[in-house]
N, C-alpha and C positions, 0 to 999 in steps of 0.2 A: 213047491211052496210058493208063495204069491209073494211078494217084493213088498219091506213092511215100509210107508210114506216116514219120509222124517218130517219134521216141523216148516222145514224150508218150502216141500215140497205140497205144503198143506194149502186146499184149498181158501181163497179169501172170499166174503161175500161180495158179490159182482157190485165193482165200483168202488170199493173201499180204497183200494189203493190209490186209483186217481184223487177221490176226495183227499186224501191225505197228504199228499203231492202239493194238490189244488192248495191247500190252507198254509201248507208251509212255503207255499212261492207267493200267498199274497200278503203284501207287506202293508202297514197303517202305514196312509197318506202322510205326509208330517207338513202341520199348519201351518204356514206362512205367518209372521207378525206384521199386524198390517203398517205400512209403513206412514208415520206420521207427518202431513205436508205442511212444512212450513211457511207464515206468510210471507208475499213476494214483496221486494223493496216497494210495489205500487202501494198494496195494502198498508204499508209502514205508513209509507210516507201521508196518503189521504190521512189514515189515523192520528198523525200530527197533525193535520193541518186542520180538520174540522175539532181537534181541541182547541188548538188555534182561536179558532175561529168565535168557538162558544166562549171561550174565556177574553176576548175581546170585546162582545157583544154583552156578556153579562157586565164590564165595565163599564160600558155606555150605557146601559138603563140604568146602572146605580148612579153613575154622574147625570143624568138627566133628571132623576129623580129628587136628586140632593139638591141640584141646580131650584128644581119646582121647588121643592120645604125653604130655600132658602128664600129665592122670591115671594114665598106667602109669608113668611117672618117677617120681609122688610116690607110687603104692603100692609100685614097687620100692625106693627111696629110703628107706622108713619102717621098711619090713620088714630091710634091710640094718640101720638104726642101733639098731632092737633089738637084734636078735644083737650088735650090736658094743659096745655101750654096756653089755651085762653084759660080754662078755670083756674089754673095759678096765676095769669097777672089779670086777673079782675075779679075784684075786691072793693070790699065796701065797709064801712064803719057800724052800718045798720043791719046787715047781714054778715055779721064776721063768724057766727056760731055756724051758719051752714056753709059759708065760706072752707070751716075748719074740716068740717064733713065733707068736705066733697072733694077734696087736696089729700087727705089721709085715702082713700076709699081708693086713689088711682095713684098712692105711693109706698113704696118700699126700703127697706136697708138704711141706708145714711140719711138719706132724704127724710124720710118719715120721723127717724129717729130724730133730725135736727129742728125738725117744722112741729114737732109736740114740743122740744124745750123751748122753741124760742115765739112760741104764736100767742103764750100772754103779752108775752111784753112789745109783741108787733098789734096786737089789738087794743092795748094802752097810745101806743102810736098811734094810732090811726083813729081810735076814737078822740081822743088830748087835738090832734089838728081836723079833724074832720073828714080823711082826705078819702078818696075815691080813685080808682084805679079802672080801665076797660084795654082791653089791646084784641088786637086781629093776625092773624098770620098772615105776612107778605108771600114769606116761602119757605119751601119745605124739604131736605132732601134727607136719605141716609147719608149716613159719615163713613160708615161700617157695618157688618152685616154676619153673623153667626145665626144657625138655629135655634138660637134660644137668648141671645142678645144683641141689641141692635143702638146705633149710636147714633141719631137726627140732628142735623144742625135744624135749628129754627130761628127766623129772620120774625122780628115782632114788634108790628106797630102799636106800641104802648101811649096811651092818652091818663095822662094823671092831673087832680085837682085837690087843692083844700081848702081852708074858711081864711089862708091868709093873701092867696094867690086868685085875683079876680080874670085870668084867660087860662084854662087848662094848658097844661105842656103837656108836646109830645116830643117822643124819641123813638128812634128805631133804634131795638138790639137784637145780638143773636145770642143765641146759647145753644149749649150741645147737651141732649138730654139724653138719658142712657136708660134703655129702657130692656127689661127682663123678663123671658118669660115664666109665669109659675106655674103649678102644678098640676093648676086646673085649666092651663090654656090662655086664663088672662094677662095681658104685658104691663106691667105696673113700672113707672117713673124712679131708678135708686139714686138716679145725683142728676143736678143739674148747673152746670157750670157757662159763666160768661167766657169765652176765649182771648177776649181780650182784655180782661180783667190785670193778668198778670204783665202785661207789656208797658 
């Protein structure tokens, strides 16, 4: 009788075995986490420094610029209380109706509100003696200076006459005239005060 194979003894298909070997000795790679590199004190430090740098630099063109609006406030400002400061002290008894229009049209606030109560009874005046008024500006400076209000001293050679005084008189005064700007960009006259009024 012929020797019966056991199972052990049983042929395998050529190469199975190795392949099987093969798969169970190769093992998954295992992925490395990449490692995350943090920046170096150089990097920190540049980082601060061109904040720095921008947030230094953005405060110099805001003050450069604030600097300009405020210098065009006090040359528009100065240029405005000339003009206004001859058509308030020159005046006439024969023109007091455009007188009146032409003092309201460049004033505001206090000003305005006091020159409509009290310019009958200054046109009674001035018509009753006659009198005539012209003045010139000697000189001119800001007092003070905001973007939207500005404060002129003005020096003013005033020349006045009436029907009872035969050589006009003059005087030089100054006043401080305070002047605002509105809404629409024009600087309009709210008080004007003598400084040495009160001394």
């Amino acid at each position: 009788m012929s020797d019966l194979k056991t199972n052990d003894d049983a042929e395998t298909p050529d190469g199975a075995t190795l392949d099987a070997e093969s798969a169970e000795g190769r093992a998954e790679p295992e992925l490395s986490s990449p490692t995350r590199r943090r920046p170096s004190v150089t990097t920190s430090v540049l980082a601060v420094l061109l904040f720095a740098v921008l947030a230094v630099a953005g405060l110099f063109v805001y003050q450069l610029e604030n600097r300009r609006s405020v210098d065009t406030s006090r040359s528009e400002a100065v240029d405005t209380a000339r003009t206004f400061a001859i058509t308030l002290f020159t005046y006439s008894a024969d023109t007091f109706d455009t007188y009146v229009d032409d003092v309201l049209s460049g004033a505001t606030g206090s000003l305005a509100d006091t020159f409509v109560e009290t310019s009958s009874d200054l046109q009674a005046t001035l018509v009753e003696a006659g009198a005539t008024s012209s003045a010139q500006i000697l000189d001119i400076a800001a007092k003070s200076t905001t973007l939207d209000r500005v404060e002129v001293l003005v020096i003013i050679d005033q020349t006045a006459s009436n029907a009872t005084v035969t050589e006009p008189r003059q005087a030089v005064n100054a006043v401080i005239m305070t002047l605002e700007r509105q809404e629409d960009g024009r600087w309009l006259t709210s008080d004007v005060t003598n400084p040495s009024a009160g001394r």
